[in-house]
C-alpha positions as CSV (number, residue, x, y, z in Angstrom):
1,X,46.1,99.9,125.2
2,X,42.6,100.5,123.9
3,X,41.9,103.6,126.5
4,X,44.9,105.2,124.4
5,X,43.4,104.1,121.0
6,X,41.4,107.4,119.2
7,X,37.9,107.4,119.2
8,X,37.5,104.4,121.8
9,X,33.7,103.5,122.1
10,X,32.2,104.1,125.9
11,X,29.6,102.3,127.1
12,X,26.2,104.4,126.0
13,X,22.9,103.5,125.5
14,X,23.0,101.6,122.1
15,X,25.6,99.3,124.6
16,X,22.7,98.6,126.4
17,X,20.4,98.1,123.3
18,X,22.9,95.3,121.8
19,X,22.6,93.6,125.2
20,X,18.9,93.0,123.8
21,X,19.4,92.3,120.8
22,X,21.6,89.0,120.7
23,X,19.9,86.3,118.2
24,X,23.7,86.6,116.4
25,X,26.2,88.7,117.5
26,X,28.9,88.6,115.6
27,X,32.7,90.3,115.6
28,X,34.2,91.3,112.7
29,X,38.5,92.6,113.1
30,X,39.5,94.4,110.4
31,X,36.3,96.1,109.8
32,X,36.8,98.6,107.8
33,X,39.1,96.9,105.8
34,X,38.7,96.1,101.9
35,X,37.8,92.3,102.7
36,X,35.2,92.9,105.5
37,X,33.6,96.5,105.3
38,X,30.9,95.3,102.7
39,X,30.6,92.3,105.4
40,X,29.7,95.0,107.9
41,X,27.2,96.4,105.9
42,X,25.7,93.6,104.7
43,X,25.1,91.9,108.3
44,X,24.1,95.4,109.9
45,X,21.2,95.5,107.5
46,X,20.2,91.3,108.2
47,X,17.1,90.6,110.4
48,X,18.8,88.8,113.1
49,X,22.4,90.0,112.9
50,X,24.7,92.6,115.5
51,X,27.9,93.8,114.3
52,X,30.5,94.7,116.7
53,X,33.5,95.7,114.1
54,X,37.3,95.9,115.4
55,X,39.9,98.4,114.1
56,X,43.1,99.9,114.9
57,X,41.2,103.8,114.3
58,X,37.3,103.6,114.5
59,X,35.4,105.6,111.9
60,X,33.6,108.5,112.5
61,X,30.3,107.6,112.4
62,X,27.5,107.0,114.5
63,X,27.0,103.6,116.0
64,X,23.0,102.1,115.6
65,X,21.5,99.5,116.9
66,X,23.3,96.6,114.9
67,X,26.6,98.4,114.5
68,X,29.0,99.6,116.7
69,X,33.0,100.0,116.5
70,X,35.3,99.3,119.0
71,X,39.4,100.4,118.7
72,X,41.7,97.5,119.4
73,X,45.0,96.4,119.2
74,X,45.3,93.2,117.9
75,X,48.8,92.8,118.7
76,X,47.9,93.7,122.7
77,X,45.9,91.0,124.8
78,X,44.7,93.4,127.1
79,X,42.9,95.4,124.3
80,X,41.4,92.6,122.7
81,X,40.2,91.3,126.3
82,X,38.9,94.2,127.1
83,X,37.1,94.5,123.3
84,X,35.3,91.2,124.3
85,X,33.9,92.8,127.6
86,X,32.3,95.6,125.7
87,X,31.0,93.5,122.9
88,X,29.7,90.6,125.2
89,X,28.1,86.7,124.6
90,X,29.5,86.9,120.7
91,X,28.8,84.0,118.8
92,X,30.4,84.7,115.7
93,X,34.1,85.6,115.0
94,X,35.3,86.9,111.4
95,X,38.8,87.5,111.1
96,X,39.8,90.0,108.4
97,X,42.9,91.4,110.0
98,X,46.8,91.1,108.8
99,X,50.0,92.8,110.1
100,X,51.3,95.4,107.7
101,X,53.4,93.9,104.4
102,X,54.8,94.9,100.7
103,X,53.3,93.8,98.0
104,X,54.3,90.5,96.7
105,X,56.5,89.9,99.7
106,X,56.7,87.5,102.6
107,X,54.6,88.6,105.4
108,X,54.8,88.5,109.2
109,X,54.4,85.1,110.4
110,X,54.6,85.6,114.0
111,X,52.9,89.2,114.2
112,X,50.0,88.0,111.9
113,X,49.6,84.6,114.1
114,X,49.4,86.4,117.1
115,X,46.8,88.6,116.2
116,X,44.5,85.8,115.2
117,X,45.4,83.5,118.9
118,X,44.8,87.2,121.0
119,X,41.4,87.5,119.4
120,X,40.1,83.6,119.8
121,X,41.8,83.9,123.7
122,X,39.3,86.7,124.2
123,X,36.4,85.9,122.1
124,X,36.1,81.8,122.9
125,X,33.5,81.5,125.4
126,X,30.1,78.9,125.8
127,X,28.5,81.5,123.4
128,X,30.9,80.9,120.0
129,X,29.3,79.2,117.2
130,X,31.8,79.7,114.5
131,X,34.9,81.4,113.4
132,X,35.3,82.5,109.7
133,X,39.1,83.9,108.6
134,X,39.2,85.6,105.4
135,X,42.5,84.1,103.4
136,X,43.5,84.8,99.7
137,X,45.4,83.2,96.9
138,X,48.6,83.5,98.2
139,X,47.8,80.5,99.7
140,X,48.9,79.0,96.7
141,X,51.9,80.4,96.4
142,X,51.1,83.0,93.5
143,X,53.1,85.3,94.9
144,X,56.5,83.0,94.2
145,X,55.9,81.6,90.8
146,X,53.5,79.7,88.8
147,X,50.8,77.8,90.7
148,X,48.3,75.0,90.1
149,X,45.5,76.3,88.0
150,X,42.6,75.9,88.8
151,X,43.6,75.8,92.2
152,X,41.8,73.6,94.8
153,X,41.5,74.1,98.2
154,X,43.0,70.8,98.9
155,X,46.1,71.5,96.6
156,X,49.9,70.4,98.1
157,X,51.0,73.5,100.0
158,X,54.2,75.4,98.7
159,X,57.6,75.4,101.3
160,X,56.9,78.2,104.0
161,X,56.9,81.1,105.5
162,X,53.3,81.4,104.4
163,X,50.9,82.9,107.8
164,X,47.7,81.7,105.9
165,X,48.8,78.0,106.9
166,X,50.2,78.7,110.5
167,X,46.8,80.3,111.4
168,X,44.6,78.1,110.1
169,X,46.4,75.1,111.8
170,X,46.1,77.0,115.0
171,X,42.1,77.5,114.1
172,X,41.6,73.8,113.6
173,X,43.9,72.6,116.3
174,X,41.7,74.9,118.7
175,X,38.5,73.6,117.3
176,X,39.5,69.9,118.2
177,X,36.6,68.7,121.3
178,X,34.8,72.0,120.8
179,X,31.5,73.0,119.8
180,X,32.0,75.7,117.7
181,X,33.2,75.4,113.5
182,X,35.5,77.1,111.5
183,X,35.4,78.1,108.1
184,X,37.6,80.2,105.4
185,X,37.4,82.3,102.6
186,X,40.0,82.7,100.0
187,X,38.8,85.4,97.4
188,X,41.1,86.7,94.6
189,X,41.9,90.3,93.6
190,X,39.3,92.0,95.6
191,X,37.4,94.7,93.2
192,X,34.8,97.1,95.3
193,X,33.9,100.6,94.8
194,X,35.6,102.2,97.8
195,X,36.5,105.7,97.8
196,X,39.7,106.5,99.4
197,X,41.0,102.9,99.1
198,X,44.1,103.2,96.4
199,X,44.7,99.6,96.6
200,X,42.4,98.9,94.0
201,X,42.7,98.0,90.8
202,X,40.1,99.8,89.4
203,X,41.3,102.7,90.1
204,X,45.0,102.5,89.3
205,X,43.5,101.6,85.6
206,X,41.2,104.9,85.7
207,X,44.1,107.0,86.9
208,X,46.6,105.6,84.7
209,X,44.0,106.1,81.2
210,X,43.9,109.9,82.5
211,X,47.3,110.6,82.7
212,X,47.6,109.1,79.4
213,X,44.9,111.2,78.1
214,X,46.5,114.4,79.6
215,X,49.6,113.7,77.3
216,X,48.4,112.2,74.7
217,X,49.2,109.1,74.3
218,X,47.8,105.9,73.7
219,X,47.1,103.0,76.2
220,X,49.6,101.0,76.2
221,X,49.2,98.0,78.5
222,X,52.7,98.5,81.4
223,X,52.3,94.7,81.9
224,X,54.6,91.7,81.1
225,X,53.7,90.9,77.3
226,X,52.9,87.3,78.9
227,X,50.0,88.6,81.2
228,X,48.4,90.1,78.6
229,X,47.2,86.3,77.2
230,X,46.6,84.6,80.2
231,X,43.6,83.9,82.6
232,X,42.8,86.2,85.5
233,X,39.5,86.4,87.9
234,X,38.7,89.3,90.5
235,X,36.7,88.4,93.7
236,X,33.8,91.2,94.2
237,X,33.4,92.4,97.7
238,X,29.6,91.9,97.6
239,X,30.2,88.0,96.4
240,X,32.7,88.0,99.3
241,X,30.3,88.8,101.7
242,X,27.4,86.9,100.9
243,X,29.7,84.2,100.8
244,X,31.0,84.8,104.6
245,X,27.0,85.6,105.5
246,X,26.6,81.6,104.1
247,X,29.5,79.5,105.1
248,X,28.6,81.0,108.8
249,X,25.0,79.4,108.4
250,X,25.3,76.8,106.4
251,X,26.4,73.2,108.0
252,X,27.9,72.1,104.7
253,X,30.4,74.9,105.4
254,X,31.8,74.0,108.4
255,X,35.6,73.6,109.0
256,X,36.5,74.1,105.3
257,X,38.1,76.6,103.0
258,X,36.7,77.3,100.2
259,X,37.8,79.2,97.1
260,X,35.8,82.5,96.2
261,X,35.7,84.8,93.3
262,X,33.1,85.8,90.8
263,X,32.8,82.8,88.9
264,X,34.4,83.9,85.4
265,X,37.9,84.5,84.6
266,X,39.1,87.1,81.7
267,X,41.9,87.8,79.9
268,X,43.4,91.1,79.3
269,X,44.0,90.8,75.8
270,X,39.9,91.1,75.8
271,X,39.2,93.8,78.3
272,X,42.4,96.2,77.8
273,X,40.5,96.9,74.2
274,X,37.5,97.5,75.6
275,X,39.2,99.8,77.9
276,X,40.5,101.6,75.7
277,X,37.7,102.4,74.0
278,X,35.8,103.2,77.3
279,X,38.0,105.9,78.1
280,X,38.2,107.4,74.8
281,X,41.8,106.2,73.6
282,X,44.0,104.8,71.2
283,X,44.6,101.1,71.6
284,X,48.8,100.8,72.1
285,X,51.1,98.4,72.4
286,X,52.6,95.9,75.0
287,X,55.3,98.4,77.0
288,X,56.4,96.6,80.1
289,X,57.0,99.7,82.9
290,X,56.8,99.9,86.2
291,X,53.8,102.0,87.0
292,X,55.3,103.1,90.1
293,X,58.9,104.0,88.6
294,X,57.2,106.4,85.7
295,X,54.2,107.6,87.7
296,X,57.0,108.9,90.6
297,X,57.1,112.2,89.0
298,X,53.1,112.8,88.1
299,X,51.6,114.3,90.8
300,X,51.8,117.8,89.0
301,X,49.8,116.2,86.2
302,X,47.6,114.1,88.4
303,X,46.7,117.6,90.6
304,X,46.1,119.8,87.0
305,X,43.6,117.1,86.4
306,X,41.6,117.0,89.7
307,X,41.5,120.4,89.9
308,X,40.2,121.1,86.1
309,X,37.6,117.9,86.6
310,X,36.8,119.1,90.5
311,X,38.1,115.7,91.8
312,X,37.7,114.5,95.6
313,X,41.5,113.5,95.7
314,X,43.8,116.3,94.7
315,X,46.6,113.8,95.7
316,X,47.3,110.7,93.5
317,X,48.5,108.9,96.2
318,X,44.6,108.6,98.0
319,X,43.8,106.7,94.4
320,X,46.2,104.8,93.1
321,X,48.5,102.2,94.3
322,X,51.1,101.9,91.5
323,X,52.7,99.6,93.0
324,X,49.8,97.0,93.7
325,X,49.3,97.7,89.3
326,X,53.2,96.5,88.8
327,X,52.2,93.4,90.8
328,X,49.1,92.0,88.9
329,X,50.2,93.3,85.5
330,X,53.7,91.6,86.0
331,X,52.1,88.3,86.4
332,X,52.3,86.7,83.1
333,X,50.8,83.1,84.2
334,X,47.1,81.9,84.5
335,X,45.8,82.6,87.8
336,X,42.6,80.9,88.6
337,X,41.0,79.0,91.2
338,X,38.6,76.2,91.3
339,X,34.4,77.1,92.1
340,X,34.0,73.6,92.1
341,X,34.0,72.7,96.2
342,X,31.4,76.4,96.9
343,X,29.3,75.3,94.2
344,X,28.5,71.6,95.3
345,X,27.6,72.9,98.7
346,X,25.3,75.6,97.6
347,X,26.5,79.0,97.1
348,X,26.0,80.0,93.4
349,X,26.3,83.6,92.8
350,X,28.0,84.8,89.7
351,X,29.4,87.7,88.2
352,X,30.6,89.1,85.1
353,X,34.2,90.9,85.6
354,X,34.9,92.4,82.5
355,X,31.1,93.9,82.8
356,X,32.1,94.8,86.5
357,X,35.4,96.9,85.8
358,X,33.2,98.9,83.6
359,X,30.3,99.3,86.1
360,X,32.9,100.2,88.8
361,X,34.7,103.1,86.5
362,X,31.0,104.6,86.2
363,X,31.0,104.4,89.6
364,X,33.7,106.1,90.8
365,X,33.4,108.7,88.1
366,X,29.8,109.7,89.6
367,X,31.9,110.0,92.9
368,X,34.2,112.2,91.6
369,X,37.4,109.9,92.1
370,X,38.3,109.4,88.5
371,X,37.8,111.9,86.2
């Protein structure tokens, strides 16, 4: 129940203030998650926009006069009923939630279903204008095999279980003889700089080029010698959230997915050089591994390093998801996904990946994540 939820918001003044303050008011579940926090940001800081953001464990931080969090259970009616009376008349519903799963791996199709149909039981009222749910490419079925490339939104689907397609035929079945649209998102490997978050790709290849460092040795890519050749393309946060901020206000949006990622795809055979010389080492070979088998026993090595380099994460574990490295680097076929459908309805923004991981290593390095 939400009363038992930690750091449940209580009605305060900067309730009262949002009840002024309703041009769009829009709820975001999974706030704080990797898909939605720059979402948060970016709408708290739009003329025009309230955030109410949903999570399981609300940050510790101040609420303002466009942002507030409330705890909820997504799993428990009663919590997100009771999240709806404390936000109030919202117009706008982003979903960026999903039940917990392994990488790579079937997920829960009932658990992440319900979620979504407790949220839009709550949240539908005269006051809803539109209801954006952030998907991904396992729509396509890249996480079984080889898939379409480029991959278009209205591609054949693969054979279920797949949750993506069970709740977006609940979203457009609900829609039917109502005024409010729908739209979707479905990004690729989601690069951001975000502290904290291990499940990043970023930083499992910063962490991984210091432990080589430490014992000398070159760096090798871990990857099947196939992946190193073919075609990959990252989905930045900040494109991700414009994106959402557009296909909730623009008309040519409404009740479609579209594909979303930065515009460019890459190669590894490319960057993995320029990597190398980046962080200051040898070039190796191709030495398939699993990252999370031979990084079991490094923690020693990882702690020697944040200690002599003052690091914010003594324990490897708050950087690096090895496992989430075995999964991209073991693919070994193109993965890409058609712009065509975003661009031909207006959104345009572009960026260059290879000049991104780069940008982002900087980045956490100032932070004092990576060495």
């Amino acid at each position: 129940m939400l009363a038992s939820l930690p750091f449940a918001i209580r009605a305060n003044s900067v309730d009262r203030e949002f009840q002024h303050m309703r041009d769009n008011l829009v709820m975001i579940a999974g706030a704080t998650g990797a898909a939605a926090s720059r979402l948060t940001e970016l709408l708290a800081s739009t003329p025009g926009w309230q955030v109410v953001g949903l999570c399981r464990r609300v940050p510790e931080v101040p609420s303002t006069p466009t942002l507030r969090y409330i705890a909820t259970d997504f799993l428990d009616p009663a919590s997100c009923r009771a999240a709806a009376a404390q936000a109030g008349a919202v117009t706008h519903l982003v979903y960026s939630a999903r039940a917990p799963f392994g990488e790579g791996g079937v997920e829960d199709v009932p658990g992440n279903v319900a979620m979504l149909r407790n949220l839009l039981d709550a949240m539908e009222t005269p006051a809803l204008r539109h209801v954006h749910m952030v998907e991904g490419a396992k729509w396509y079925g890249v996480h079984i095999g080889p898939a379409r490339t480029p991959a278009r939104e209205d591609d054949p689907r693969h054979m279920p279980p797949n949750f993506y397609y069970d709740q977006q035929d609940m979203l457009v079945e609900r829609r039917r003889g109502k005024p409010w649209t729908w739209s979707a998102s479905r990004p690729q490997y989601l690069v951001d700089v975000a502290p904290g978050r291990p499940r990043n790709l970023v930083t499992v290849i910063g962490a991984y080029a210091a432990i080589c460092r430490e014992f000398g040795v070159a760096f090798d890519f871990p990857g099947k010698p196939g992946g190193y050749t073919t075609l990959a393309e990252n989905t930045d946060c900040t494109i991700l959230a414009r994106f959402i901020l557009w296909a909730m206000t623009e008309p040519k949006a409404a009740d479609q997915a579209f594909n979303i990622s930065n515009g460019d795809v890459y190669r590894w055979s490319s960057l993995w050089p320029r990597l190398a010389v980046y962080f200051n080492l040898p070039l190796g070979i191709l030495r398939p591994m699993s990252l999370e088998r031979w990084m079991a026993d490094k923690q020693p090595v990882w702690q020697r390093i944040a200690e002599r380099h003052a690091l914010r994460y003594p324990a490897m574990t708050d950087v690096a998801l090895w496992a989430y490295g075995d999964y991209v680097f073991g693919i070994d076929r193109d993965v890409m996904q058609s712009m065509t459908r975003a661009r031909l309805a207006g959104f345009t923004p572009l960026e260059d990946s290879e000049d991104q991981f780069i940008r982002h290593l900087d980045a956490y390095r100032e932070l004092k994540v990576l060495p």
